[in-house]
PATIKE-768972 format. One line per field, with one value per residue (C-alpha): x, y, z. Coordinates in Angstrom, 1 decimal. Layout:
BEGIN
xx	(X, ...)
yy	(Y, ...)
zz	(Z, ...)
***
This chain:
BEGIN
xx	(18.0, 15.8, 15.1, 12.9, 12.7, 10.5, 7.7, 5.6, 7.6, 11.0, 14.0, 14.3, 17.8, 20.0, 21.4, 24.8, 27.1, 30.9, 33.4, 36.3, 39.1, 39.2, 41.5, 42.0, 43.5, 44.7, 45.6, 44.9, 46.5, 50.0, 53.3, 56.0, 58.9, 61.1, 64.6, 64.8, 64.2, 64.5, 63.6, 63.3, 62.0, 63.3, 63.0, 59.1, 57.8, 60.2, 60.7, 63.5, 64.8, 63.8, 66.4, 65.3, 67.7, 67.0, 69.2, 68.9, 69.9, 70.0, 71.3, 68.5, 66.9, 64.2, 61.6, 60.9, 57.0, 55.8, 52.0, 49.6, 46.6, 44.5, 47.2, 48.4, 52.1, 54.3, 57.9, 59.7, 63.1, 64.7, 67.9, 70.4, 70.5, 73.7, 73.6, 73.9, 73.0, 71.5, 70.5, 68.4, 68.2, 64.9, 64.2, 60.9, 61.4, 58.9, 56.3, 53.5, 52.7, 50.7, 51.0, 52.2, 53.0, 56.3, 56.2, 58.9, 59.0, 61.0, 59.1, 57.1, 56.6, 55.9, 55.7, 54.3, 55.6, 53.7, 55.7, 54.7, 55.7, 56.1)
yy	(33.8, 30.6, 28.1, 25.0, 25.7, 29.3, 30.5, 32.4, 34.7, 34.0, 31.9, 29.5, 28.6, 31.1, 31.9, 31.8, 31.8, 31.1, 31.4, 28.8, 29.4, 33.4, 34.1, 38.5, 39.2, 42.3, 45.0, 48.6, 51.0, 52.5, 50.4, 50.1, 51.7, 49.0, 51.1, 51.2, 48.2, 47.5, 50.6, 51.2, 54.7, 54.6, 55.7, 55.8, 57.0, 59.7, 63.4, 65.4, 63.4, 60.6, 58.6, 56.9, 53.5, 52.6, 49.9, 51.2, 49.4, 52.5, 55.9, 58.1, 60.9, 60.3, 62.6, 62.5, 63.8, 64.4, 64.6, 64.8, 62.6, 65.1, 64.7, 67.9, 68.5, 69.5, 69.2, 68.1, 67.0, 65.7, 63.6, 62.1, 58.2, 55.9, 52.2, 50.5, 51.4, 55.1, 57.4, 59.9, 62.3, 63.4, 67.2, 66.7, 68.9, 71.5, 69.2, 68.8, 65.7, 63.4, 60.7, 61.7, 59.9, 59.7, 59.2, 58.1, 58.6, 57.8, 59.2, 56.5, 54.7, 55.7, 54.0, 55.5, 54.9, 55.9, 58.0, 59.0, 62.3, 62.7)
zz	(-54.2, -54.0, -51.3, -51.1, -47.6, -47.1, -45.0, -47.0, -48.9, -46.5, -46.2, -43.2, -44.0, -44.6, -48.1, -49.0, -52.2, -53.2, -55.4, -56.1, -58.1, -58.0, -60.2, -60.9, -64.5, -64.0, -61.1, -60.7, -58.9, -59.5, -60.1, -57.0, -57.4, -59.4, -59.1, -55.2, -53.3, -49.5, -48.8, -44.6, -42.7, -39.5, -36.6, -37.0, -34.8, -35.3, -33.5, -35.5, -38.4, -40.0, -42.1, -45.8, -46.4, -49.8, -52.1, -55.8, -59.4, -61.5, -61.2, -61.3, -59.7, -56.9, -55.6, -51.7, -50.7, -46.9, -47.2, -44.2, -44.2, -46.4, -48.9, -48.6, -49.5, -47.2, -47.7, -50.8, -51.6, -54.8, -54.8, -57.1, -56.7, -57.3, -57.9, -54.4, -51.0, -50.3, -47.3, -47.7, -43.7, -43.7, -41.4, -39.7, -36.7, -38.1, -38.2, -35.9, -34.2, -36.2, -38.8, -42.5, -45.5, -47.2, -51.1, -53.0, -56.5, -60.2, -62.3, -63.2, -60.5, -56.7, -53.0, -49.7, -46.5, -42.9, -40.9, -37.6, -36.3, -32.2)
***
C-alpha cells in the first residue's frame, strides 16, 4: 500500500481497503440434509435421553451419529423414516458430561446438532 502522506518510509494515515458488491459463486462444505426438515434435539442440555423431532418428505433410512468433540464415534443408530412427523429417543445415560455432536445422515447429505450431556 501507498500514501501521499508518509514519514520516511511510513504511513501517517492509516491504510485501509474495501470490497463492495461481494458476491461468492459457489459454496463448500457438505449439503443439509434435504429429506428431514425442522429437525429439533431437545432437552439439550440433556441427562438421560435426548429426543430427535424431525418432519421428513421421503421414506428413507437415516443414520443417527454421537461424536465427542475429537470426532470420535460413540454411539450409532440407524432408523427407518416415514413421510411426516418422526421421533427418534436418543439413550445418553452412558455418556459422560460434556458436549457431543449429533449427526444426522441420508446418505448423501448430513446435519450436526450440539448436544450437551449433564
Amino acid at each position: 500500500m501507498t500514501s501521499s502522506d508518509t514519514s520516511g518510509i511510513y504511513l501517517n494515515t492509516p491504510a485501509f481497503f474495501s470490497i463492495d458488491n461481494f458476491v461468492t459463486q459457489s459454496t463448500v462444505g457438505v449439503e443439509e440434509l434435504s429429506n428431514a426438515t425442522n429437525l429439533s434435539l431437545f432437552p439439550n442440555p440433556a441427562n438421560q435421553y435426548a429426543i430427535l423431532n424431525y418432519e421428513s418428505n421421503l421414506v428413507t433410512e437415516l443414520n443417527v451419529t454421537i461424536s465427542d468433540i475429537t470426532g470420535k464415534e460413540i454411539q450409532h443408530q440407524s432408523t427407518q423414516t416415514s413421510v411426516g412427523n418422526n421421533t427418534l429417543k436418543l439413550n445418553i445415560e452412558a455418556l459422560e458430561s460434556g458436549v457431543y455432536f449429533v449427526s444426522i445422515s441420508d446418505g448423501k447429505n448430513s446435519k450436526n446438532i450440539k448436544l450437551i450431556k449433564l
